[in-house]
C-alpha positions in Angstrom: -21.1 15.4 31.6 -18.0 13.5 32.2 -19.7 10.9 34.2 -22.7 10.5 31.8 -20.2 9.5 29.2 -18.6 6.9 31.2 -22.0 5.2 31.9 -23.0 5.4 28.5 -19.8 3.7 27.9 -20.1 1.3 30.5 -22.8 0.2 29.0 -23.1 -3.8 27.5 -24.2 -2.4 24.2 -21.6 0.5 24.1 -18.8 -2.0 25.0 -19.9 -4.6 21.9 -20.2 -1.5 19.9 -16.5 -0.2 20.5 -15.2 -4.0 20.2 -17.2 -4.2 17.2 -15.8 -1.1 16.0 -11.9 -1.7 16.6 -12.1 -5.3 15.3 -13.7 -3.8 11.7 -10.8 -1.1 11.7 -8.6 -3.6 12.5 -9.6 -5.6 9.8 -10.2 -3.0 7.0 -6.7 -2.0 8.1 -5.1 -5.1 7.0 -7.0 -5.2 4.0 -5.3 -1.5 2.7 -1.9 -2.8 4.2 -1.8 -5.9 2.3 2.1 -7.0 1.7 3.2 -5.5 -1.7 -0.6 -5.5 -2.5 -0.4 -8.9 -3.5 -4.2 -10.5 -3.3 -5.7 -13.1 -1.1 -6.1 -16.3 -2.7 -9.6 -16.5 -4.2 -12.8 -18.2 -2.7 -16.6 -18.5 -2.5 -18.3 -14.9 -1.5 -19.4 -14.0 2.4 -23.3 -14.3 2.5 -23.4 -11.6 5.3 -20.2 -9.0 5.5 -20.2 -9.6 8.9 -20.9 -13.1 9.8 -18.6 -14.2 6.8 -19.0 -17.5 5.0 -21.7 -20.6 6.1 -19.4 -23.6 6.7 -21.0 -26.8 7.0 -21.4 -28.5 10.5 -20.8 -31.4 9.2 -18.7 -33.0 6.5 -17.1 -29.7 5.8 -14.5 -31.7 4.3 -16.6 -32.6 1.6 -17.2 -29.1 0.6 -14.3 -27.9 0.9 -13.1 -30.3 -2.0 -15.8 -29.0 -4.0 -14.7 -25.1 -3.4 -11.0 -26.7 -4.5 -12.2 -27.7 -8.0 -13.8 -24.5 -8.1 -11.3 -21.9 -6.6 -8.1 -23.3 -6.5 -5.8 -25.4 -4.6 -5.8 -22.4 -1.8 -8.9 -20.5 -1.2 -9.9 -18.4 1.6 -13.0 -18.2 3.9 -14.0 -15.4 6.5 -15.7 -16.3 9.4 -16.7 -13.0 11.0 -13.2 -10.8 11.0 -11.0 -14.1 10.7 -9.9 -14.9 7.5 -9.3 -19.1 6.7 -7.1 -20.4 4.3 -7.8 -24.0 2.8 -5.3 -25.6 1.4 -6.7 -28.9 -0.9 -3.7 -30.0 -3.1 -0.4 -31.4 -2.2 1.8 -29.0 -4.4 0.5 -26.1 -1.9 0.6 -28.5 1.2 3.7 -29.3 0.7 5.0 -25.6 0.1 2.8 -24.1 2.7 2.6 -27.1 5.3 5.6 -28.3 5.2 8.1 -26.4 3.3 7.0 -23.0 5.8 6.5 -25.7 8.5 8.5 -23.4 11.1 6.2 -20.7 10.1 3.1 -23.0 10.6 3.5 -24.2 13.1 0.9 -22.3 15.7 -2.3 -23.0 16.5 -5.1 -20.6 16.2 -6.8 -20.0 19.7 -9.4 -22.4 20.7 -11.7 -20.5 23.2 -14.2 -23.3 23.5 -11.9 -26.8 22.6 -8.6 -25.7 23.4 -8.6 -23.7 26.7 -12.4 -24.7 28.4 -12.7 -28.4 27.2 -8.7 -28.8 27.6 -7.6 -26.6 29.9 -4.6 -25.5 27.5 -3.1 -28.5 28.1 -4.0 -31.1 25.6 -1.0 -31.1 23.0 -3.0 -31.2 20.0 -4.8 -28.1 20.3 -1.9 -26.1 22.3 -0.7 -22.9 20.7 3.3 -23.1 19.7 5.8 -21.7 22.9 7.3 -23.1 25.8 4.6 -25.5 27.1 4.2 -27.1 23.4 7.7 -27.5 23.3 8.1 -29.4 26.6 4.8 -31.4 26.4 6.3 -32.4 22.6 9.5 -33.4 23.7 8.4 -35.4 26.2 6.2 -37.5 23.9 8.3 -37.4 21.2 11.1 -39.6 23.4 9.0 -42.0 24.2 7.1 -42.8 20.9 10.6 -43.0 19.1 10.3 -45.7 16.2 12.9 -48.1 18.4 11.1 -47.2 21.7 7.9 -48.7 19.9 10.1 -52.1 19.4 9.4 -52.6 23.1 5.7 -52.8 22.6 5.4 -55.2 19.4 4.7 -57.9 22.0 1.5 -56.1 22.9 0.2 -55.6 19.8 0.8 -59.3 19.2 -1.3 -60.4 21.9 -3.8 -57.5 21.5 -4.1 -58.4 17.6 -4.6 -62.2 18.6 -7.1 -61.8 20.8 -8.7 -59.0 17.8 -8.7 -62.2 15.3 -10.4 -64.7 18.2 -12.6 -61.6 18.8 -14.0 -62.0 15.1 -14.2 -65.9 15.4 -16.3 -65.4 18.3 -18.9 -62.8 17.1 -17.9 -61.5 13.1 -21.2 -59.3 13.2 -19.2 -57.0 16.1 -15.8 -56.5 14.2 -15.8 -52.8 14.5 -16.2 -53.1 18.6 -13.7 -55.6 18.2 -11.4 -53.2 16.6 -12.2 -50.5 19.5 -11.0 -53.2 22.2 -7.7 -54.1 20.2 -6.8 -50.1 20.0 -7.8 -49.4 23.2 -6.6 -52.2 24.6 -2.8 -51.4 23.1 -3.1 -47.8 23.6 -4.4 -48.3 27.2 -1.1 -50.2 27.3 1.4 -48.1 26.5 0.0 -45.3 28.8 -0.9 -46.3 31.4 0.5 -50.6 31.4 -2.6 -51.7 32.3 -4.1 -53.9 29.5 -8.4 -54.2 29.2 -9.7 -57.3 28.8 -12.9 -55.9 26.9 -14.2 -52.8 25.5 -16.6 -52.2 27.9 -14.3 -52.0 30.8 -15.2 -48.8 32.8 -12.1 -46.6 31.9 -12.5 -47.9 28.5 -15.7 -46.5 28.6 -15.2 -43.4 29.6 -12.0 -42.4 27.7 -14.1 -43.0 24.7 -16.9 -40.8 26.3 -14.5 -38.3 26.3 -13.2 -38.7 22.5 -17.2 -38.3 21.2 -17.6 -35.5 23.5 -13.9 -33.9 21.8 -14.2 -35.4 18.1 -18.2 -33.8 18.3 -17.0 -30.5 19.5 -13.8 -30.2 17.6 -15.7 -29.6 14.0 -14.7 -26.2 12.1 -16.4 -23.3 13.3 -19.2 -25.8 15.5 -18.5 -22.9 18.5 -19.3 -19.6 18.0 -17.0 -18.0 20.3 -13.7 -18.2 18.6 -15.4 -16.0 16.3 -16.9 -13.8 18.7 -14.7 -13.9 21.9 -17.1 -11.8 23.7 -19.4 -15.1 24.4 -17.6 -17.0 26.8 -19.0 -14.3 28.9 -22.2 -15.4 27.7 -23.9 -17.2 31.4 -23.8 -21.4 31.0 -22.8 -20.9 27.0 -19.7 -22.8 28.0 -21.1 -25.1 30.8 -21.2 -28.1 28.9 -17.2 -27.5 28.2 -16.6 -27.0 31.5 -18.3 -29.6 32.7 -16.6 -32.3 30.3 -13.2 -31.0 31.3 -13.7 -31.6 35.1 -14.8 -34.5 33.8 -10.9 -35.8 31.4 -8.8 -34.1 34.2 -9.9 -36.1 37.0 -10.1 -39.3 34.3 -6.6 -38.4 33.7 -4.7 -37.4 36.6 -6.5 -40.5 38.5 -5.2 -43.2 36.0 -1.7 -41.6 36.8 -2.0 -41.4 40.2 -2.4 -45.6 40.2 0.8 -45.6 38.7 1.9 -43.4 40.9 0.9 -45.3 43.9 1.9 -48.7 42.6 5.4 -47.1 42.2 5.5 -45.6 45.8 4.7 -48.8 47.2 7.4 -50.8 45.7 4.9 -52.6 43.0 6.2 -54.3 39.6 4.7 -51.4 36.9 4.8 -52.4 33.5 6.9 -50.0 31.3 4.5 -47.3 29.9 4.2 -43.6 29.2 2.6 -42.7 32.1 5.5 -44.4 34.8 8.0 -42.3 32.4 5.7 -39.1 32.9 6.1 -39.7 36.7 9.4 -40.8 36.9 10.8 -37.2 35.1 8.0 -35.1 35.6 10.7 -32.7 37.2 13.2 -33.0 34.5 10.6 -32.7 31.7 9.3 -29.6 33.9 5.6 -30.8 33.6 2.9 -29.7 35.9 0.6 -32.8 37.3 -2.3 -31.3 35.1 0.4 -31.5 32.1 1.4 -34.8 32.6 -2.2 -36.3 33.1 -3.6 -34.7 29.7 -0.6 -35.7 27.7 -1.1 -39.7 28.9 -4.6 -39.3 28.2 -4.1 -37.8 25.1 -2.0 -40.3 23.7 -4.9 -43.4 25.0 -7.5 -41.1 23.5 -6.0 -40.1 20.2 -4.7 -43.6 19.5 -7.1 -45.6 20.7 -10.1 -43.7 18.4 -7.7 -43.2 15.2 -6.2 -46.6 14.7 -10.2 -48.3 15.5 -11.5 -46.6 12.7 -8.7 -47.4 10.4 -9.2 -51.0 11.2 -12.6 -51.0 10.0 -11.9 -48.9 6.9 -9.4 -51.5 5.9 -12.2 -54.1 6.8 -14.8 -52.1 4.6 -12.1 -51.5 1.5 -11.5 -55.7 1.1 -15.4 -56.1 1.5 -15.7 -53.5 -1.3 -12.5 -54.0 -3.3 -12.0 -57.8 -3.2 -9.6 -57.6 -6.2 -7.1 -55.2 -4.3 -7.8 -57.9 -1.2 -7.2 -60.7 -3.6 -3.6 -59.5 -4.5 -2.7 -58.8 -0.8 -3.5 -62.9 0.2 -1.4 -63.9 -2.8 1.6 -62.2 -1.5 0.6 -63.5 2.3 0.8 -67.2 0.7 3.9 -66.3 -1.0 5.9 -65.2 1.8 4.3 -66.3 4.8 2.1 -69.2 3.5 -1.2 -70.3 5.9 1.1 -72.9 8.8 1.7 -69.2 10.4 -0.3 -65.9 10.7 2.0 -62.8 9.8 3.6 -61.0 12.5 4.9 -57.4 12.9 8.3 -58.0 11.8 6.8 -59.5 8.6 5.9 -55.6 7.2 9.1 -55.2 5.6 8.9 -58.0 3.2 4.8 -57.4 2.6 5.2 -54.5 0.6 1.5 -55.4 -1.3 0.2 -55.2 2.4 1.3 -52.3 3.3 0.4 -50.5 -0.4 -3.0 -51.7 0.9 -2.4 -50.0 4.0 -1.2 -46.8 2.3 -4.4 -46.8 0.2 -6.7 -47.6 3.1 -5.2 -44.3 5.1 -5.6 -42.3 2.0 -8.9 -43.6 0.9 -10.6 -42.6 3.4 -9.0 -40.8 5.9 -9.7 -40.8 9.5 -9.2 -36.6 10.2 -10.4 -35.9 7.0 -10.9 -32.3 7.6 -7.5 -32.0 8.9 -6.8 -29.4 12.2 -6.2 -25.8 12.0 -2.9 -24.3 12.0 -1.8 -20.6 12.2 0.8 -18.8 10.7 3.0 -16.8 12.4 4.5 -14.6 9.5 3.7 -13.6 5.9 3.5 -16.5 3.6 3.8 -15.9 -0.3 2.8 -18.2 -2.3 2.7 -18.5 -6.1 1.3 -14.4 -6.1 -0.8 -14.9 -3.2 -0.7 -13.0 0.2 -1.5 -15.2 3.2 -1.0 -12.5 6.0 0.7 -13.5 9.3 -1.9 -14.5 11.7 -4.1 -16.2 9.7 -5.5 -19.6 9.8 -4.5 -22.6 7.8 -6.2 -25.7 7.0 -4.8 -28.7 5.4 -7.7 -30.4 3.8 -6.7 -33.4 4.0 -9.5 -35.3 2.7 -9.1 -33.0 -0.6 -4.9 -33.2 -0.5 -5.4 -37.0 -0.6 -8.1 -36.4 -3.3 -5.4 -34.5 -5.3 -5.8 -35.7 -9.0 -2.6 -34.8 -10.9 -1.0 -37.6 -8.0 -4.1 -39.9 -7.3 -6.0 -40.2 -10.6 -9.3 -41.8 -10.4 -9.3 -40.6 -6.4 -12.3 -42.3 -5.6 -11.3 -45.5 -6.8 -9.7 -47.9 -3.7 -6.1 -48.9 -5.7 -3.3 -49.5 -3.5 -1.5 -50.4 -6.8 -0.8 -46.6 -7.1 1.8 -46.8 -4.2 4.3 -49.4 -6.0 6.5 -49.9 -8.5 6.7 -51.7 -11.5 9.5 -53.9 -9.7 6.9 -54.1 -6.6 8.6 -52.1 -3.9 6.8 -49.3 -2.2 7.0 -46.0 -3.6 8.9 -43.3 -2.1 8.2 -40.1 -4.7 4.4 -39.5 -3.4 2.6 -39.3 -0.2 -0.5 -38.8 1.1 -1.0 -37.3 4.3 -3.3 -39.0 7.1 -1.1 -37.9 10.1 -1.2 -34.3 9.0 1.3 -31.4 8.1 4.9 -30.4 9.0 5.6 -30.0 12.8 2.0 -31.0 13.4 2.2 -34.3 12.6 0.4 -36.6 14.6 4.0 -38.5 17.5 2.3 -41.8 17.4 2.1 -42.4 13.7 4.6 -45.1 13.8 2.2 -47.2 16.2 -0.5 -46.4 14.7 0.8 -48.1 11.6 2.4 -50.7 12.9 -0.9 -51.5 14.4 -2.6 -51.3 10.8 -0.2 -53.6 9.3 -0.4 -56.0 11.5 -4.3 -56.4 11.9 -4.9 -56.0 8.3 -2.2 -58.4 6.9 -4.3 -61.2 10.0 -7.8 -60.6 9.0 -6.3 -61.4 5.0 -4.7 -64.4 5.7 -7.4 -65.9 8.2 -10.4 -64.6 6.2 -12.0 -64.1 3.6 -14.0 -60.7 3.7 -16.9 -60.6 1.4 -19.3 -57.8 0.7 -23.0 -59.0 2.8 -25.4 -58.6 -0.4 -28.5 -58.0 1.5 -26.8 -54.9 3.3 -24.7 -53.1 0.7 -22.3 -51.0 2.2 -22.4 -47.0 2.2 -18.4 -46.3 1.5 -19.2 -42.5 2.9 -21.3 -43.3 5.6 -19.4 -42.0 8.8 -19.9 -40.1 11.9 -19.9 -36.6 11.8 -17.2 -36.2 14.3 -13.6 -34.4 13.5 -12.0 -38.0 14.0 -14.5 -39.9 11.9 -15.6 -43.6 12.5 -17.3 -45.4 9.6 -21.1 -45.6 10.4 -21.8 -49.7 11.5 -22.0 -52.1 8.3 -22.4 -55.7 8.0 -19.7 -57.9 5.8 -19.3 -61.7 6.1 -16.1 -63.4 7.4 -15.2 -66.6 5.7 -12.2 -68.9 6.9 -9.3 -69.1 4.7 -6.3 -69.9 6.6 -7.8 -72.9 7.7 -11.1 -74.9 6.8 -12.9 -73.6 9.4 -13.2 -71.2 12.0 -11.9 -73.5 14.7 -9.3 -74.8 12.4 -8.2 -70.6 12.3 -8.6 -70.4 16.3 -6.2 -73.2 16.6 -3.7 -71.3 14.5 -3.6 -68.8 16.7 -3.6 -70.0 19.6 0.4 -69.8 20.3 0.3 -66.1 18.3 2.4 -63.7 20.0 3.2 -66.1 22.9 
């Protein structure tokens, strides 16, 4: 008798069935021990009680703002015995997010991105403890706002070369803006600086941002819902496969630095010959090491591209707001010299365009899941300990009672009436609390700098025989905007060779 009941349990079926069965107490039990009874936040009802709510593959975002207006700046979602919490206003970002950022600052697991794609090990996925905390550290001391003060001579030349790029062929301008990220990015991790964007490692960094940005969409995998199928045969092959695929991308880029360094070679300063020159002290493995250099090419490189072209699309679009950024470049700069990166202090109408841009259309517009660690209370809702948290940050940045008229592209929103840039509001492109995205600072120094050039060579104009679709982006979690046309005309100079020659000693 005895042994017929341990092969019925043994069983496939039998096992799903028990799991099945101690996840549902497990969750009914949470329900009837909710803290102080306090209720859930509201939100749209589960089609099936045990699948939980349908979220969109893609644009989630986009529904999620809609399920805002309708439940609530919080509002929750079940996907099978995991309860979600949205958060889509910044009153309850800011008190959630960042106010209980200590509390906040976990990651939910990531079965299929997190551990098979990244091996645990790339930062931005990796739950809170001892390995976040050293991978942090490490790239938090070297993507220090004065640390990035080193680098402003590369994104000089890389922003020149962007501007002769756009001379050269205007109808590419959003490859060109790939090859000046990457190029920069490329640069500070590795000091090796691509001439185009086609070159090889280029390439297949970028590969590998599609394959992550494609795969990273809220609940696009199954399995962290239902653990039980990365047991499934090949269900996770493609993962596997594209993580064999970074690591040895990765570790080999460091390894040239590596062997430049044994052999006595002049190495350019970058991220990766700091990796390798306190990988003991910083108590990283080699794998370690390799994914947080990559990381920092990949993340930067794909962000700050699309951002470019956002800006490009917003003066096609907007050419009043455009129009008020070149009258303050010919007030303080004038057109004998293009604007440099030290220029961004006194171009406070630039960088309110900036602002706006990063806002308007935000490049991780769904934002990336966080978990909390205890009980959260807020304003008579119960957010239980455990749970995940997502900052909408399309919706946060979409938050009427700060950004009225939110569709509308109006960097005037960020000054003051004396001009300066306001400090009482923020929007939220980089994400939430201790999640915020290390290279920030680059990233928008890299903005600045390409957006205040393309205004004061060019004049962007909207292409009237291909209007431009202002929501027309890929349906990755870092979203590009979808290829569109505008026309370039010369304005620092008569002509485009008249721009080129201006130029020409930029950065030098």
């Amino acid at each position: 008798m005895a042994n017929s009941v341990v092969d019925i349990l043994s069983q496939p079926q039998s096992i799903a069935i028990v799991l099945l069965s101690v996840a549902l107490l497990g969750f009914i039990h949470k329900r009837l021990t909710r803290l102080n009874n306090l209720p859930l936040p509201p939100g749209p009802p589960a089609e099936s009680w045990i699948l939980g709510n349908t979220i969109p593959k893609v644009y989630s975002y986009r529904k999620f703002e809609e399920w805002t207006k309708e439940y609530g700046p919080v509002f929750k979602l079940r996907q099978g015995f995991n309860t979600i919490f949205v958060v889509g206003r910044i009153e309850a970002a800011v008190d959630i997010m960042e106010k209980e950022g200590a509390i906040t600052i976990d990651r939910p697991r990531s079965i299929a991105v997190g551990e098979t794609l990244s091996g645990g090990m790339r930062l931005l996925l990796t739950p809170a403890g001892e390995r976040f905390k050293k991978m942090r550290r490490a790239l938090h001391a070297h993507l220090q706002p004065k640390t990035i003060l080193a680098y402003t001579p590369t994104l000089m030349k890389a922003a020149r070369q962007h501007i002769m790029d756009i001379l050269d062929d205007p109808s590419r301008h959003q490859d060109h803006a790939k090859r000046y990220a990457a190029a920069v990015v490329m640069t500070l991790a590795y000091g090796k600086y691509p001439k185009s964007y086609y070159d090889p490692i280029v390439l297949a960094v970028n590969r590998c941002l599609t394959r992550l940005g494609n795969n990273m969409r809220i609940a696009y995998w199954k399995v962290d819902t239902w653990p039980f199928l990365r047991y499934v045969p090949g269900y996770l092959k493609e993962l596997q496969d594209g993580h064999k695929e970074e690591l040895d991308l990765f570790k080999g880029q460091l390894i040239e630095v590596r062997e430049k360094l044994n052999s006595g070679e002049e190495v350019p300063q970058s991220f990766g010959k700091y990796l390798i020159e306190r990988q003991n002290e910083l108590e990283l493995s080699d794998g370690e090491a390799a994914y947080l250099a990559g990381s920092l090419f990949g993340a930067g490189s794909d962000t700050t591209a699309s951002v470019i072209s956002v800006a490009v699309m917003a003066s096609a679009c907007y050419p009043e707001a455009a129009e008020k950024v070149k009258e303050e470049l010919d007030a303080v700069i004038g057109k004998e010299r293009p604007p440099a990166a030290s220029d961004q202090e006194s171009l406070p109408q630039t960088m309110a365009f900036v602002t706006e841009v990063l806002r308007w259309r935000p490049v991780t517009a769904g934002g990336f899941p966080h978990k909390s660690t205890k009980d959260i209370i807020w304003r008579g809702y119960f957010i239980p300990a455990g749970s995940t948290v997502v900052g909408n940050v399309w919706a946060v940045n979409r938050d009427p009672q700060y950004f009225p008229e939110p569709e509308s592209f109006n960097p005037q929103r960020w000054l003051t009436s004396e001009g300066k840039l306001r400090d009482d509001i923020k929007a939220y492109p980089f994400g939430f609390g201790r999640r915020i995205c290390p290279g920030q600072h680059i990233a928008v120094a890299s903005i600045f700098l390409n957006t205040a050039l393309i205004q004061w060579a060019f004049n962007v104009r909207a292409d009237p025989d291909h209007p431009i679709d202002t929501l027309a982006f890929t349906e990755s979690a870092n979203a590009h905007p979808q290829p569109f046309n505008v026309i370039f005309e010369p304005r620092a100079a008569k002509n485009f060779e008249g721009i080129r020659e201006l130029m020409e000693d930029y950065g030098a």
